[in-house]
Structures are given as structure tokens and as C-alpha cells.
C-alpha positions in Angstrom: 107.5 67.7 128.4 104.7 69.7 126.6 102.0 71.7 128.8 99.6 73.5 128.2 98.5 77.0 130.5 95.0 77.9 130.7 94.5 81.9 131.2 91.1 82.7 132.0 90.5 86.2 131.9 87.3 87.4 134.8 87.2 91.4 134.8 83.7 92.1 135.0 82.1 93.8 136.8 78.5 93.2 136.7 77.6 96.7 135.9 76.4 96.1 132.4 73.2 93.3 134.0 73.3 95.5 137.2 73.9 93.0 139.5 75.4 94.1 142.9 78.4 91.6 142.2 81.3 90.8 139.2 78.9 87.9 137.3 81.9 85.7 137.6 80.8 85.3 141.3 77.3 84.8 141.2 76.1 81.0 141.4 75.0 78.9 139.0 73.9 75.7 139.7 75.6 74.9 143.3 79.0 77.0 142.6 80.0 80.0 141.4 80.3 81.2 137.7 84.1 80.9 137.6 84.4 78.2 139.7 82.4 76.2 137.3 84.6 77.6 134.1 87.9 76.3 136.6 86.5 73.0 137.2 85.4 72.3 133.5 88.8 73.3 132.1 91.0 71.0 134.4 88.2 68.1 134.2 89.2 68.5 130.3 92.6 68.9 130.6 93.6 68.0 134.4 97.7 68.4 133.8 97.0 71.8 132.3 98.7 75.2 134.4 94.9 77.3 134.9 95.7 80.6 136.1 92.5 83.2 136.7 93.3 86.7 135.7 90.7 89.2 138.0 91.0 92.8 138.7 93.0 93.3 141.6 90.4 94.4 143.8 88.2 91.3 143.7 91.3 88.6 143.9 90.8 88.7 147.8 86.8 88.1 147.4 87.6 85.3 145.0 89.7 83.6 147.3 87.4 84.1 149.8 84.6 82.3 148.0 87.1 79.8 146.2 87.6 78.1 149.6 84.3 77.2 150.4 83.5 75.5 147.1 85.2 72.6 145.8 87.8 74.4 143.1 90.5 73.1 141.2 94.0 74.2 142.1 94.9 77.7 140.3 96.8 80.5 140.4 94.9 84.0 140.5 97.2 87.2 139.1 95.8 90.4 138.7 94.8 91.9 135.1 95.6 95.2 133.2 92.9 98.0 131.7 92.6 96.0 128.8 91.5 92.4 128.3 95.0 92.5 126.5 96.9 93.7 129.2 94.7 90.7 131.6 96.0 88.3 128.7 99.4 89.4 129.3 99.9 88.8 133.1 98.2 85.6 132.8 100.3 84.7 130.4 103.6 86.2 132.2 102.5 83.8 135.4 102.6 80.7 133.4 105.8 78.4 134.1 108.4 77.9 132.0 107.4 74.1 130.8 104.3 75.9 128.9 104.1 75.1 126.0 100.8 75.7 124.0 98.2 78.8 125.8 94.6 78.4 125.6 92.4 81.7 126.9 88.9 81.2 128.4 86.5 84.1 129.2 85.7 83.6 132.8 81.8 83.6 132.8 82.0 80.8 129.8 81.0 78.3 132.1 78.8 76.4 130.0 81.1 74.8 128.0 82.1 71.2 127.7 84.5 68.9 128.4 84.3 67.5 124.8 85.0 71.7 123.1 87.7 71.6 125.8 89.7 68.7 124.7 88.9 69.8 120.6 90.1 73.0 121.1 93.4 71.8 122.7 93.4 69.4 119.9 94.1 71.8 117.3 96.9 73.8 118.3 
């Protein structure tokens, strides 16, 4: 059967809007960045693998947050130097029944249900 995997890559850091926090964890609305980008993606496409590639240092902070917010089920791996390298390991913790990828940028969170389901739509 035909599935699709989800990576969505979430290095930053924050530096670059000098926050004191990675963006991906600040709140927007009444959840967390990523958490909204999670909860968009499987809305869209609720059979699809979503695995959250972070640096390895803020995986434990992630999960920490993750469990007091109402997140879909994903995996969280930990990424390279390189967005490529992130790309990679998301991709190498994807099960074998994958069978189309999709990557999402992390702090994305804005995006729709409808993009979600086009954009699976044409691979």
C-alpha cells in the first residue's frame, strides 16, 4: 500500500530574530510553531509517516513541550550540519512502506490544509 512520509526539517535556532528560543518553539496562537506545522500536515494527510528532524540538543525540549499540547503522533530524529544532511535522517527514519516523501520547513506553520493535499496531489 502506497504512503507517504512527511520530513519536517526544524534547526533553528532563533539567533537570526534574537529570540532566547529555536522559533519553532515559540507559540503562536495557543501551540507552538511546530506543533501547529505537525498538526496541519496530518489534518491534510492523517495516514501520512511525519517525522520532525531537530538538532540533537533541542529533541529533549521538544518532547518536553510536545506533551503538554495536543500533537499528532510523530517521530523526532536528529539532523546533520546541513539542511541536507537533516533531510537525510528524516528520510533514513521513514518505514519501508514509504512510498512518495514530502519535506516541510518546520516554522511553515501557516499553511493549509487545502496546499497540503495539492502538493501531495502532484507527485
Amino acid at each position: 500500500m502506497a504512503t507517504t512520509g512527511v520530513i519536517i526539517v526544524a534547526g533553528g535556532s532563533g539567533r537570526r530574530m534574537g529570540a532566547a528560543m529555536p522559533k519553532q518553539f515559540m507559540m503562536l496562537g495557543n501551540e507552538p510553531i511546530l506543533a501547529r506545522s505537525i498538526n496541519r500536515i496530518h489534518e491534510a494527510l492523517p495516514a501520512a509517516e511525519i517525522v520532525v528532524v531537530l538538532p540533537e540538543e533541542h529533541i529533549a525540549m521538544w518532547k518536553n513541550l510536545a506533551a503538554r499540547f495536543d500533537v499528532a503522533v510523530h517521530k523526532c530524529v536528529a539532523g546533520g550540519a546541513e539542511r541536507f544532511h537533516s533531510v537525510k535522517a528524516g528520510i533514513a527514519a521513514l518505514s519501508d512502506d514509504v512510498t512518495s516523501i514530502m519535506v516541510h520547513d518546520g516554522v511553515r506553520a501557516l499553511i493549509t490544509k487545502k496546499l497540503i493535499i495539492r502538493a501531495a496531489l502532484a507527485v
